[in-house]
N, CA, C and O atoms as a GROMACS GRO file, in nm:
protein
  532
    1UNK      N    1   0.084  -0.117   0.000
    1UNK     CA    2   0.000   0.000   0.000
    1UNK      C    3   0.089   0.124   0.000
    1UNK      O    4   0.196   0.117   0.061
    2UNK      N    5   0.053   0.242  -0.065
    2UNK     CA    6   0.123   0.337  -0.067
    2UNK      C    7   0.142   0.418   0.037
    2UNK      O    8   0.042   0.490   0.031
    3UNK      N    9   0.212   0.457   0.140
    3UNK     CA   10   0.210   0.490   0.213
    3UNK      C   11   0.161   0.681   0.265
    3UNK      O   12   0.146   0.727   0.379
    4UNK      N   13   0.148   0.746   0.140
    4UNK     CA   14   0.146   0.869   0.109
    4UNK      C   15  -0.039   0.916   0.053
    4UNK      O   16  -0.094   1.026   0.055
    5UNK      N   17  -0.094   0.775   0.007
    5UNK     CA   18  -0.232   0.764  -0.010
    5UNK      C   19  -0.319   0.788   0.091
    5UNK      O   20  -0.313   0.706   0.182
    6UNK      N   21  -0.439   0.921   0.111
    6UNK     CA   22  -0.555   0.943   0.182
    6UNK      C   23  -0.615   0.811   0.187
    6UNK      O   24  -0.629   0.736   0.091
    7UNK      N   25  -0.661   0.784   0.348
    7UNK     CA   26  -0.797   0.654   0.385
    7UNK      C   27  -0.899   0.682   0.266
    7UNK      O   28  -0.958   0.788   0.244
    8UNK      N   29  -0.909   0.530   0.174
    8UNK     CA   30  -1.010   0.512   0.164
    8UNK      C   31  -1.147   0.600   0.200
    8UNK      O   32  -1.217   0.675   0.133
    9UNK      N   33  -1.151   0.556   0.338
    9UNK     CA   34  -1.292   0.689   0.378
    9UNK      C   35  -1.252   0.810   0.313
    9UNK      O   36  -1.348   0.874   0.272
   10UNK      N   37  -1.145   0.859   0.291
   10UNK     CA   38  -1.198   1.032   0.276
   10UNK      C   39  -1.183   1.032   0.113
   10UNK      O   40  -1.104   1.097   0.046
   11UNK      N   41  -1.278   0.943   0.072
   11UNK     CA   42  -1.298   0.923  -0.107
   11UNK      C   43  -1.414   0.976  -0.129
   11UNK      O   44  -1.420   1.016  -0.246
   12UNK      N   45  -1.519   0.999  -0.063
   12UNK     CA   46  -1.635   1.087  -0.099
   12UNK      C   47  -1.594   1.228  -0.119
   12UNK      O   48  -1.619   1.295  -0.219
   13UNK      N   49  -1.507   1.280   0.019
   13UNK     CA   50  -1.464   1.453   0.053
   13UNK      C   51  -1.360   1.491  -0.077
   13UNK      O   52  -1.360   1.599  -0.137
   14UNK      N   53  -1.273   1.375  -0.105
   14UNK     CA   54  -1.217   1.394  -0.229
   14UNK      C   55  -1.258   1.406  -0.376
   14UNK      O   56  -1.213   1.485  -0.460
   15UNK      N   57  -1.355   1.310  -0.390
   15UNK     CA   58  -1.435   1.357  -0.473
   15UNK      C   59  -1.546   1.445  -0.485
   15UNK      O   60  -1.602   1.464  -0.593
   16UNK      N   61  -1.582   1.505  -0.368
   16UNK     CA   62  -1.647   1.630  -0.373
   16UNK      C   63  -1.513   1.755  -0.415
   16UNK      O   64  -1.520   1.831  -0.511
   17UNK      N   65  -1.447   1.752  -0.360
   17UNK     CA   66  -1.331   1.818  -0.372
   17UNK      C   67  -1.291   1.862  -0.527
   17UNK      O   68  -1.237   1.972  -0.546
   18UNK      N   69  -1.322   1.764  -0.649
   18UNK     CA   70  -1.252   1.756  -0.720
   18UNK      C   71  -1.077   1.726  -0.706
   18UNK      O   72  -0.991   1.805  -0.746
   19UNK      N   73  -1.060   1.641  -0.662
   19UNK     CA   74  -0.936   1.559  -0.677
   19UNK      C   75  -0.901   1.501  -0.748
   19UNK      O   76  -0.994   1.442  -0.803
   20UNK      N   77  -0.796   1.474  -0.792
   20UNK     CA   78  -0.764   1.370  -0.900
   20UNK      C   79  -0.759   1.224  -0.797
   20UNK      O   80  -0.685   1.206  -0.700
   21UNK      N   81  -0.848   1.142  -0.845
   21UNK     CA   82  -0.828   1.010  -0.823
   21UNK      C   83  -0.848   0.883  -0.945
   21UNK      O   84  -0.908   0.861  -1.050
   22UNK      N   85  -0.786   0.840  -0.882
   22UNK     CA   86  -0.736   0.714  -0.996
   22UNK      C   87  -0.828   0.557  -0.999
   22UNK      O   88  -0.802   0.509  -0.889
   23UNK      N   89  -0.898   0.484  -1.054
   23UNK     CA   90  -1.005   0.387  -1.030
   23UNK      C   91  -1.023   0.291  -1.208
   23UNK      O   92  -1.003   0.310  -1.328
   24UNK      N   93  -1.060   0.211  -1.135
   24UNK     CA   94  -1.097   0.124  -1.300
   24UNK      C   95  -1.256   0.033  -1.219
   24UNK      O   96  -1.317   0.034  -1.112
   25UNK      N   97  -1.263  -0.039  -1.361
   25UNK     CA   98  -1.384  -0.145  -1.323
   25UNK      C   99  -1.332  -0.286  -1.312
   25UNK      O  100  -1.259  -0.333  -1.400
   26UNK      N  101  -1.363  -0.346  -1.218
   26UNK     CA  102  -1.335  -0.485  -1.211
   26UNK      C  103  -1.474  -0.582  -1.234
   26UNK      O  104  -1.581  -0.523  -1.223
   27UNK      N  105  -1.475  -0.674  -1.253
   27UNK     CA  106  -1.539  -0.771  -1.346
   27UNK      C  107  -1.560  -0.922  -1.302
   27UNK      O  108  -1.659  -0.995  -1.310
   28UNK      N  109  -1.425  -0.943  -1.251
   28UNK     CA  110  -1.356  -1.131  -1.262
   28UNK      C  111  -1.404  -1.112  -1.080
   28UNK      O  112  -1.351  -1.031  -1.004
   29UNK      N  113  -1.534  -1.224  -1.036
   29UNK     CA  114  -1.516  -1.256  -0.893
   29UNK      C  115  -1.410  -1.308  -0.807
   29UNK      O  116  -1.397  -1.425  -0.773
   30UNK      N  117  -1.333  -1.205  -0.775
   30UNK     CA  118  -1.193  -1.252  -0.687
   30UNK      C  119  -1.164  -1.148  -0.566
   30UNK      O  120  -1.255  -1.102  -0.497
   31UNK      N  121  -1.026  -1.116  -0.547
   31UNK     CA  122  -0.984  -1.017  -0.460
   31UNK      C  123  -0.864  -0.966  -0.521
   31UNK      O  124  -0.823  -0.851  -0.524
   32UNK      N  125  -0.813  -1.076  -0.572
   32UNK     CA  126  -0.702  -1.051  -0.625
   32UNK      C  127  -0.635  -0.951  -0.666
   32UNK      O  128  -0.522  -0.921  -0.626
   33UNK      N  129  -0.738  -0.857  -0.798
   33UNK     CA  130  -0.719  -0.778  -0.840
   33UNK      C  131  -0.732  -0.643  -0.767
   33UNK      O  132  -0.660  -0.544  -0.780
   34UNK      N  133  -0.845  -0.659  -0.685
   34UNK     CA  134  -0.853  -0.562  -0.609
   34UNK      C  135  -0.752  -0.511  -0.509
   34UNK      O  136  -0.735  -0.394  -0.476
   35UNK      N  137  -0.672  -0.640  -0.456
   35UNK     CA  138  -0.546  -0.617  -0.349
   35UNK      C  139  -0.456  -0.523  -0.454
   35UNK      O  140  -0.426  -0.406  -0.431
   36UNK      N  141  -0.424  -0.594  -0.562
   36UNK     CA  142  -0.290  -0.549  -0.682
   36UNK      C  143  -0.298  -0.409  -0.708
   36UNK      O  144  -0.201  -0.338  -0.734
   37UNK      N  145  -0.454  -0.359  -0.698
   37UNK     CA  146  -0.482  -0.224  -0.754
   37UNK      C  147  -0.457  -0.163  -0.655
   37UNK      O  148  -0.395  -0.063  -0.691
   38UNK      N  149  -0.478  -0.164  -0.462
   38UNK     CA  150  -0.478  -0.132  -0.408
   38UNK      C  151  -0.306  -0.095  -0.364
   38UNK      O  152  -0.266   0.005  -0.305
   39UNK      N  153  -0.245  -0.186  -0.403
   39UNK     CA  154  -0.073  -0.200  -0.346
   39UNK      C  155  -0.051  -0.069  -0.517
   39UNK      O  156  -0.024   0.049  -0.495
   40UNK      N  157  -0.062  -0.098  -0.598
   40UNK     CA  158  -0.059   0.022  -0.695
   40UNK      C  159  -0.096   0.113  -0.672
   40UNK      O  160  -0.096   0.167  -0.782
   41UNK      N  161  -0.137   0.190  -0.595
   41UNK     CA  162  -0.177   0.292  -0.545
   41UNK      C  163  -0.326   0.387  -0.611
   41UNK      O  164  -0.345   0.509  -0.610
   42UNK      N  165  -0.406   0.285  -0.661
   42UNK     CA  166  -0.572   0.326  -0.710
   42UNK      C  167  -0.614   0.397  -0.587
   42UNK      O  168  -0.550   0.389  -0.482
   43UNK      N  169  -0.703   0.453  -0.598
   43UNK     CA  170  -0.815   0.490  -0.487
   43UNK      C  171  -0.963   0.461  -0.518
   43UNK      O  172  -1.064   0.511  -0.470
   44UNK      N  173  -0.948   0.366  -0.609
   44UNK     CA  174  -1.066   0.320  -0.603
   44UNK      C  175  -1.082   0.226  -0.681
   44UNK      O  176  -0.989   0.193  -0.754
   45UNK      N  177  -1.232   0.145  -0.683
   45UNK     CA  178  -1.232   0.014  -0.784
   45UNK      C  179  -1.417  -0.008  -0.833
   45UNK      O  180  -1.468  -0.003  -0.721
   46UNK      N  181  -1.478  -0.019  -0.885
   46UNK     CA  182  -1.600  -0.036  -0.937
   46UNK      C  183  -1.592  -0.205  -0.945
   46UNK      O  184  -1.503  -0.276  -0.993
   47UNK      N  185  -1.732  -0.244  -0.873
   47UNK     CA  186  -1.761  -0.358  -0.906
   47UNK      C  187  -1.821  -0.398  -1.015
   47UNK      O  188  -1.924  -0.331  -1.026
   48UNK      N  189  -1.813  -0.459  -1.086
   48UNK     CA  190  -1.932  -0.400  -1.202
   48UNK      C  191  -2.039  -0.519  -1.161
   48UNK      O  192  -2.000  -0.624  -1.212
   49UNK      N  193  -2.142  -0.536  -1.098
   49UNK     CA  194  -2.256  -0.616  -1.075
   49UNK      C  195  -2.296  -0.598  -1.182
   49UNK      O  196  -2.270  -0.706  -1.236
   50UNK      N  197  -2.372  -0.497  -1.300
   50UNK     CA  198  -2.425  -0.482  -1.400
   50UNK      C  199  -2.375  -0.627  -1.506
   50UNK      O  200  -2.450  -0.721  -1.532
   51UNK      N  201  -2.288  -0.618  -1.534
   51UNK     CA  202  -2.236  -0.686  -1.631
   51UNK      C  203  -2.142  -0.818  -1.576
   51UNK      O  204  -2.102  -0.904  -1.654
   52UNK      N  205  -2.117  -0.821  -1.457
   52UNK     CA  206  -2.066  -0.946  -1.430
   52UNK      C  207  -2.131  -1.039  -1.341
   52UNK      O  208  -2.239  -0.995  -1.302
   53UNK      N  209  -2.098  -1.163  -1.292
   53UNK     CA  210  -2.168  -1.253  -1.209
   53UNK      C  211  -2.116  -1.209  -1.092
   53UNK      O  212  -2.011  -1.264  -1.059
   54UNK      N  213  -2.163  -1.119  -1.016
   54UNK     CA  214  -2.151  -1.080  -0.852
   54UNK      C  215  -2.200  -1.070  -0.805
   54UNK      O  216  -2.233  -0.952  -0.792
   55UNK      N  217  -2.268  -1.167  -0.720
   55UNK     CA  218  -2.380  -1.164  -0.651
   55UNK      C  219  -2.281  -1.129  -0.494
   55UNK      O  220  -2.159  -1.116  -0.486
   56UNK      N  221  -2.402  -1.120  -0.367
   56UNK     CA  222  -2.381  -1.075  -0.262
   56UNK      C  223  -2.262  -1.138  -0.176
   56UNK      O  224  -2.189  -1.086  -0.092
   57UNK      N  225  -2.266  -1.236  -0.214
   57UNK     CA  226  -2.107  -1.337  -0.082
   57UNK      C  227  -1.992  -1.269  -0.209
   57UNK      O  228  -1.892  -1.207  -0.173
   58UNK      N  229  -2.012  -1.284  -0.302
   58UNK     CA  230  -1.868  -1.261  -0.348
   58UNK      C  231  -1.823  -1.103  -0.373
   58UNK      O  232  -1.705  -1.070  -0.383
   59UNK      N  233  -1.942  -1.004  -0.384
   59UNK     CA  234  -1.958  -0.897  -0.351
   59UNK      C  235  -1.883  -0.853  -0.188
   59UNK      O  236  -1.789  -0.774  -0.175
   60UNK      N  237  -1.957  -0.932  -0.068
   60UNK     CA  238  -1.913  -0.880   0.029
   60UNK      C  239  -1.770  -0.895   0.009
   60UNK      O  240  -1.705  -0.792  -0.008
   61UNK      N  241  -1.700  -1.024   0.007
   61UNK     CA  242  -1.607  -1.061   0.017
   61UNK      C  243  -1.492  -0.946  -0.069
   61UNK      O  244  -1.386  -0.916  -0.013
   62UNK      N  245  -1.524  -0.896  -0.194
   62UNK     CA  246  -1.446  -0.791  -0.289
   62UNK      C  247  -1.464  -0.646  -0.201
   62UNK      O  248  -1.369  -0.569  -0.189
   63UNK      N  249  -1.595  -0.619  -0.143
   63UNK     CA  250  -1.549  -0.482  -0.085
   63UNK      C  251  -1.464  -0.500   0.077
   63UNK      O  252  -1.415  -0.400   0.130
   64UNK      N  253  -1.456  -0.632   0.139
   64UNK     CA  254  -1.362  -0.633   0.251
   64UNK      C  255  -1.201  -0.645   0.182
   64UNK      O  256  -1.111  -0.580   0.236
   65UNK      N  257  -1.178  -0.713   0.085
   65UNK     CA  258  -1.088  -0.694  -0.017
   65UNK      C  259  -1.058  -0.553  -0.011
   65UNK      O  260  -0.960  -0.523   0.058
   66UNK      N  261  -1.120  -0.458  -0.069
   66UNK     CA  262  -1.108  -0.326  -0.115
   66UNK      C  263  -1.052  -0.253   0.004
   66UNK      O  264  -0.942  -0.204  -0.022
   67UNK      N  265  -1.100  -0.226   0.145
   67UNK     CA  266  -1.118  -0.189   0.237
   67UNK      C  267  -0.957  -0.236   0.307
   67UNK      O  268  -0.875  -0.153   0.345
   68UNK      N  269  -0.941  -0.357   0.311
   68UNK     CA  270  -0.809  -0.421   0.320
   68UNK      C  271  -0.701  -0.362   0.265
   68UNK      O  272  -0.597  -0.355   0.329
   69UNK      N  273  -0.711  -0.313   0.143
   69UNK     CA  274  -0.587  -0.212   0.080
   69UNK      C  275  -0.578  -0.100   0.038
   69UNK      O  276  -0.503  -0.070  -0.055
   70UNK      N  277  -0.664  -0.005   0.110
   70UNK     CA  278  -0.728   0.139   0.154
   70UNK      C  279  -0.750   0.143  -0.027
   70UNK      O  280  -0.670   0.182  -0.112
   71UNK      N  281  -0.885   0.088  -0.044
   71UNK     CA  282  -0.945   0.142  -0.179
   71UNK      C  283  -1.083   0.161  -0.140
   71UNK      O  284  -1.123   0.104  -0.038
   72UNK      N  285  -1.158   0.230  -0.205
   72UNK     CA  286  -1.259   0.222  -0.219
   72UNK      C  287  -1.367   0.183  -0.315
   72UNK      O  288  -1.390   0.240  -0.421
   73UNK      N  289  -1.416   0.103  -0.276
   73UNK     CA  290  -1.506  -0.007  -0.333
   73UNK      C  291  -1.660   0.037  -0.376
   73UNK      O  292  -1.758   0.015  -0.304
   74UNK      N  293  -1.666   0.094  -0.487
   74UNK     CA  294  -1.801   0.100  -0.533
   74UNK      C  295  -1.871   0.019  -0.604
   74UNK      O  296  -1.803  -0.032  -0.693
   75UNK      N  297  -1.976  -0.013  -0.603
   75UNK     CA  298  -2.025  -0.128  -0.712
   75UNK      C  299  -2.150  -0.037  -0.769
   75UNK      O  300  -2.236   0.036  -0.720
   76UNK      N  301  -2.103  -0.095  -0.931
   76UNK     CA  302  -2.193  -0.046  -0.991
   76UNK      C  303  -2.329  -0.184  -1.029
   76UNK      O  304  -2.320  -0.282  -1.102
   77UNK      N  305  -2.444  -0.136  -0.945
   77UNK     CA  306  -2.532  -0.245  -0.925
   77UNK      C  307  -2.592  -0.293  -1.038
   77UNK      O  308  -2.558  -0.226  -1.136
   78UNK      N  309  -2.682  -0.400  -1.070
   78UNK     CA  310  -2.735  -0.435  -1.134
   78UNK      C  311  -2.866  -0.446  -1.186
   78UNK      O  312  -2.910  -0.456  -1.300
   79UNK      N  313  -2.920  -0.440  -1.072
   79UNK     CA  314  -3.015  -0.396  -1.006
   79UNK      C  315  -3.072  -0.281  -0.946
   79UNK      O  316  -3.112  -0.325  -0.838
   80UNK      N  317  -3.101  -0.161  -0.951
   80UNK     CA  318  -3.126  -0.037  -0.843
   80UNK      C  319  -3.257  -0.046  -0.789
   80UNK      O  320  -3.343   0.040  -0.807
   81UNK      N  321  -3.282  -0.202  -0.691
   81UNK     CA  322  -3.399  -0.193  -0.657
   81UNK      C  323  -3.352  -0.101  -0.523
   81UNK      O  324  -3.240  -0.049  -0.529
   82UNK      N  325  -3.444  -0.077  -0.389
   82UNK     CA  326  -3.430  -0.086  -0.301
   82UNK      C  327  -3.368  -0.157  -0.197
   82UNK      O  328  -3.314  -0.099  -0.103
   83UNK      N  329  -3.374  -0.288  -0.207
   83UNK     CA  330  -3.335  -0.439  -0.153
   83UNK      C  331  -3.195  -0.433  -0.180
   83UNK      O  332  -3.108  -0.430  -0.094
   84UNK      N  333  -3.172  -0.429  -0.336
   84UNK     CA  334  -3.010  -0.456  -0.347
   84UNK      C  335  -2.963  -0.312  -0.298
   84UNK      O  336  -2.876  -0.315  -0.211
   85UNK      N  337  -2.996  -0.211  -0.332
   85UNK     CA  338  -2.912  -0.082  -0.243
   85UNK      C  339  -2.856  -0.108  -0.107
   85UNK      O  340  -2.753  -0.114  -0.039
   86UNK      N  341  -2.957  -0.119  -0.109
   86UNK     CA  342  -2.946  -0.172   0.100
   86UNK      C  343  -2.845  -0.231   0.095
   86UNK      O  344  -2.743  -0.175   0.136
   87UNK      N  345  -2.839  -0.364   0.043
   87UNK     CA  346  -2.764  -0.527   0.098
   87UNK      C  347  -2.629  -0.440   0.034
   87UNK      O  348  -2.570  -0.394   0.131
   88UNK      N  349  -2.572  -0.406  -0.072
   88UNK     CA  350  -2.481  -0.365  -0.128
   88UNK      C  351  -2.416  -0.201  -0.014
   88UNK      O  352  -2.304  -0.150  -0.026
   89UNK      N  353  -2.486  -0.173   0.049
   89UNK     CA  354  -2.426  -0.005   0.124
   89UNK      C  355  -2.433  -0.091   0.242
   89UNK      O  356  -2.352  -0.039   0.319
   90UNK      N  357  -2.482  -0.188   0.298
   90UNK     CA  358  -2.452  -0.295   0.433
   90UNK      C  359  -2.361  -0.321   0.429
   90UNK      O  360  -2.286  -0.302   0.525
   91UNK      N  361  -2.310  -0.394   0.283
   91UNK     CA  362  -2.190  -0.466   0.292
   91UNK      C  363  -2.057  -0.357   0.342
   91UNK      O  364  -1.948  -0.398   0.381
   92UNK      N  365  -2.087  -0.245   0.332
   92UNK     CA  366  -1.961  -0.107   0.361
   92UNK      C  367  -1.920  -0.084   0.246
   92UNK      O  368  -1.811  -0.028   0.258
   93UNK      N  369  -1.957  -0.100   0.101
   93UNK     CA  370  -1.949  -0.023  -0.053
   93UNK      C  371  -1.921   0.130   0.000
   93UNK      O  372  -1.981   0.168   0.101
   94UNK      N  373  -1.867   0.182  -0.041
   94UNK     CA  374  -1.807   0.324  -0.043
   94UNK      C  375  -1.905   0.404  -0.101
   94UNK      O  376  -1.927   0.506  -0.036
   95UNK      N  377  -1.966   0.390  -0.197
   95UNK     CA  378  -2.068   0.450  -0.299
   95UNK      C  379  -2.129   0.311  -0.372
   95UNK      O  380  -2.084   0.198  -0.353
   96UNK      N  381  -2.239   0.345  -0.458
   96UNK     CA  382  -2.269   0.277  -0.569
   96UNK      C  383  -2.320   0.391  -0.697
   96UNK      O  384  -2.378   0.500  -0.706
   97UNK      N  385  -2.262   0.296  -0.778
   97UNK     CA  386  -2.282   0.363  -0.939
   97UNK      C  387  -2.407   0.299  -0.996
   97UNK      O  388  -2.413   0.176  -0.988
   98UNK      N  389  -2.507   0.366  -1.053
   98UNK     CA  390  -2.614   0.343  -1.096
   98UNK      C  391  -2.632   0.388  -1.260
   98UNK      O  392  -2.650   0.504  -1.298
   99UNK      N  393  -2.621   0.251  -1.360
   99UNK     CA  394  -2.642   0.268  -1.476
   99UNK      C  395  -2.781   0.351  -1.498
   99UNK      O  396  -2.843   0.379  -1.396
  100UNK      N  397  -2.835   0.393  -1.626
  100UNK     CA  398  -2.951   0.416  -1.655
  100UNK      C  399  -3.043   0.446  -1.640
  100UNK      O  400  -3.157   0.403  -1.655
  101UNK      N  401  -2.958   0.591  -1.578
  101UNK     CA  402  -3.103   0.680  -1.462
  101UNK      C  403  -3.115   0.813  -1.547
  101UNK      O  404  -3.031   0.904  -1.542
  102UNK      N  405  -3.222   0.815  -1.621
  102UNK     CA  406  -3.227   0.878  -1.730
  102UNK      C  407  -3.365   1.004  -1.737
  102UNK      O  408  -3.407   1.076  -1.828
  103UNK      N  409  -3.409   0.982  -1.571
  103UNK     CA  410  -3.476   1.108  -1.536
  103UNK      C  411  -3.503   1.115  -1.376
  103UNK      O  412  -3.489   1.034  -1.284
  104UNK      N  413  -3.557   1.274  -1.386
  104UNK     CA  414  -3.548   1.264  -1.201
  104UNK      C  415  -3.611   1.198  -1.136
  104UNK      O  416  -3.593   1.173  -1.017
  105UNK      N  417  -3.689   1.162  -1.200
  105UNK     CA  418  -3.786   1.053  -1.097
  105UNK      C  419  -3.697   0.911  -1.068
  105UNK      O  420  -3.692   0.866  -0.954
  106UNK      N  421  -3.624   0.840  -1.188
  106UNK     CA  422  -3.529   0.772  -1.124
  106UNK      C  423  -3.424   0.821  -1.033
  106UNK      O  424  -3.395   0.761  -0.929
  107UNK      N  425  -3.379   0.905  -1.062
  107UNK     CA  426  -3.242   0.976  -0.930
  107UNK      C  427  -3.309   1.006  -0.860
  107UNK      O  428  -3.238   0.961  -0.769
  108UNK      N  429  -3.403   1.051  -0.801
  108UNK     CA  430  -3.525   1.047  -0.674
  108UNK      C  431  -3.527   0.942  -0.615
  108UNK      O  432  -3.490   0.924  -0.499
  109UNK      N  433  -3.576   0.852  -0.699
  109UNK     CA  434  -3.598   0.715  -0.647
  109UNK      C  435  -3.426   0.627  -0.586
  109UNK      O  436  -3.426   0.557  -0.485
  110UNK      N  437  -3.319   0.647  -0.654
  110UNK     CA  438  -3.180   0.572  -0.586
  110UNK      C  439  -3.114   0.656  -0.504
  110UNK      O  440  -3.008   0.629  -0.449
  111UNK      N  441  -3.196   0.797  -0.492
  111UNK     CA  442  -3.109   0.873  -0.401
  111UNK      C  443  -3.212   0.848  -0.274
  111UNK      O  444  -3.147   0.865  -0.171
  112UNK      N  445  -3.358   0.810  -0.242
  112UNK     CA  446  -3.423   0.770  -0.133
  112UNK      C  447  -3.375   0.632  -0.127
  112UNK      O  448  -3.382   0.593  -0.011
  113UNK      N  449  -3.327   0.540  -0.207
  113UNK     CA  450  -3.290   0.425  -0.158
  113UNK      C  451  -3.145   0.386  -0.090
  113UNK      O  452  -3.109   0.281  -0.037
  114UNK      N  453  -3.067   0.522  -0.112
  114UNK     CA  454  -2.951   0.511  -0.055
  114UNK      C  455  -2.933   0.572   0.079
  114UNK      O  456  -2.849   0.548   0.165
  115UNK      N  457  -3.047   0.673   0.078
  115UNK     CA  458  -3.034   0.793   0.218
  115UNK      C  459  -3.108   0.700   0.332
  115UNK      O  460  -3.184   0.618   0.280
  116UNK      N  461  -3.101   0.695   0.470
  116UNK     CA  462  -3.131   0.704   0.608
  116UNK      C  463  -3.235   0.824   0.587
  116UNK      O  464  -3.347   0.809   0.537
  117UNK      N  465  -3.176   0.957   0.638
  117UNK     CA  466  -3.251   1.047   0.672
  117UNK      C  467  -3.319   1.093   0.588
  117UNK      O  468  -3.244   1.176   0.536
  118UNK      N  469  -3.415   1.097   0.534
  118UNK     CA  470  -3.558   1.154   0.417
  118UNK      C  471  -3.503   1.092   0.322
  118UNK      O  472  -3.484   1.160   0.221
  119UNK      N  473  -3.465   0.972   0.318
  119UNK     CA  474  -3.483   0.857   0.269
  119UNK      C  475  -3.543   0.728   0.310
  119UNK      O  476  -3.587   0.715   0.424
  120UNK      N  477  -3.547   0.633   0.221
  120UNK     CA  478  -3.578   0.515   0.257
  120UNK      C  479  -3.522   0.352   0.273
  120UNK      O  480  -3.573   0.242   0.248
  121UNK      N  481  -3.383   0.399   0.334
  121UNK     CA  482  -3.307   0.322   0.378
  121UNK      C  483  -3.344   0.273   0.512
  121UNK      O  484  -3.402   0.350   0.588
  122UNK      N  485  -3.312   0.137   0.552
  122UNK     CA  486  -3.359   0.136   0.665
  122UNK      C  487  -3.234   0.122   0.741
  122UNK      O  488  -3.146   0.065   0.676
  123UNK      N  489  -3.202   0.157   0.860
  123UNK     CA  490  -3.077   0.179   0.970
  123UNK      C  491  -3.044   0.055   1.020
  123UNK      O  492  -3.138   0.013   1.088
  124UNK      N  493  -2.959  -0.016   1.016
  124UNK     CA  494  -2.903  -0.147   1.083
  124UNK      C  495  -2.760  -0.119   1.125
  124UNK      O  496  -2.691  -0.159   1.032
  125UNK      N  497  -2.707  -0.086   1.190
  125UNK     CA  498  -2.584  -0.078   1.304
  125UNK      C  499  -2.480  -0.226   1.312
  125UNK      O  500  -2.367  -0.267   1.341
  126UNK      N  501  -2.587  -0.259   1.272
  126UNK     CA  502  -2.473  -0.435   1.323
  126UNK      C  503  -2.443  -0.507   1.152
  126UNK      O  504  -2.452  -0.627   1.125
  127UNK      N  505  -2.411  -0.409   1.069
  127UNK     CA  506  -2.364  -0.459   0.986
  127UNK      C  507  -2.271  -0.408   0.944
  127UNK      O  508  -2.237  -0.300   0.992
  128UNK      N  509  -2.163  -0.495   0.791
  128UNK     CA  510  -2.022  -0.473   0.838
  128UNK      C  511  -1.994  -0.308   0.802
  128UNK      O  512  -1.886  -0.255   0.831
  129UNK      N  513  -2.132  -0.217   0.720
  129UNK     CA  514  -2.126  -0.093   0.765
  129UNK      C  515  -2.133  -0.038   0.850
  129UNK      O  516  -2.065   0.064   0.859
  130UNK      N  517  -2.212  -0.074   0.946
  130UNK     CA  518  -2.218  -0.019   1.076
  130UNK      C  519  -2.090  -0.038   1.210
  130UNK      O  520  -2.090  -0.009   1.330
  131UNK      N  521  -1.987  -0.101   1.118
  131UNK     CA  522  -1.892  -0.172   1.227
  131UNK      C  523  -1.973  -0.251   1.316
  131UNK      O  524  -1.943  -0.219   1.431
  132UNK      N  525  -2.063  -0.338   1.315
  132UNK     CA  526  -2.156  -0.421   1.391
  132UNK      C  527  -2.154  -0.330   1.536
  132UNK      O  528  -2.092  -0.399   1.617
  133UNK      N  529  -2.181  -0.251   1.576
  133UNK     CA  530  -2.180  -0.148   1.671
  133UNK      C  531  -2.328  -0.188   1.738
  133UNK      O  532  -2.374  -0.123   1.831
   0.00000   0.00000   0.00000
């Protein structure tokens, strides 16, 4: 890991920031790649759920991967129901990327499925987002 690289966590403030950060899409269900990108000094990695076979165990397993080599782990879902938002921002995903939101009523709709507060996320503490707290 690079030793000179911002936590992971402060990848939202950076990208509000406009920062230059560095990220690709990963694809292949492993960790592998995700460690390699992370010791390379990425700050970030996209899951691509859309287009690859990633379902939730191998999902969790890639964003504790991510987290492991201060990256941050977004997945771009496959799904933008409600259900998978949830299970996917539980797992501790950094963000998620949402293909094919092509009016406000959809970005309405994944921005209440991602929010807690005047949203419609529901709050669980004891998951590996919540640091099981």
């Amino acid at each position: 890991m690079t030793p000179d690289r911002p936590p992971y966590r402060d990848f939202r403030r950076r990208l509000k920031a406009k920062e230059h950060v560095l990220g690709t899409f990963i694809k292949t269900p492993t960790t592998h790649a995700t460690e390699i990108l992370g010791l390379l000094g990425f700050d970030f990695v996209v899951f691509d759920q859309e287009h690859a076979p990633l379902g939730q165990p191998v999902l969790d397993t890639m964003i504790l991967a991510a987290r492991a080599a201060n990256i941050a782990g977004i997945v771009r879902v496959g799904e933008p129901s409600d259900a998978n938002i949830l299970s996917v921002l539980d797992s501790g995903a950094a963000g998620i990327l949402v293909p094919h939101v092509d009016s406000a009523e959809k970005a309405r709709a994944v921005a209440a499925a991602s929010r807690y507060r005047g949203g419609r996320r529901g709050f669980a503490n004891t998951t590996f987002a919540g640091r099981y707290d």
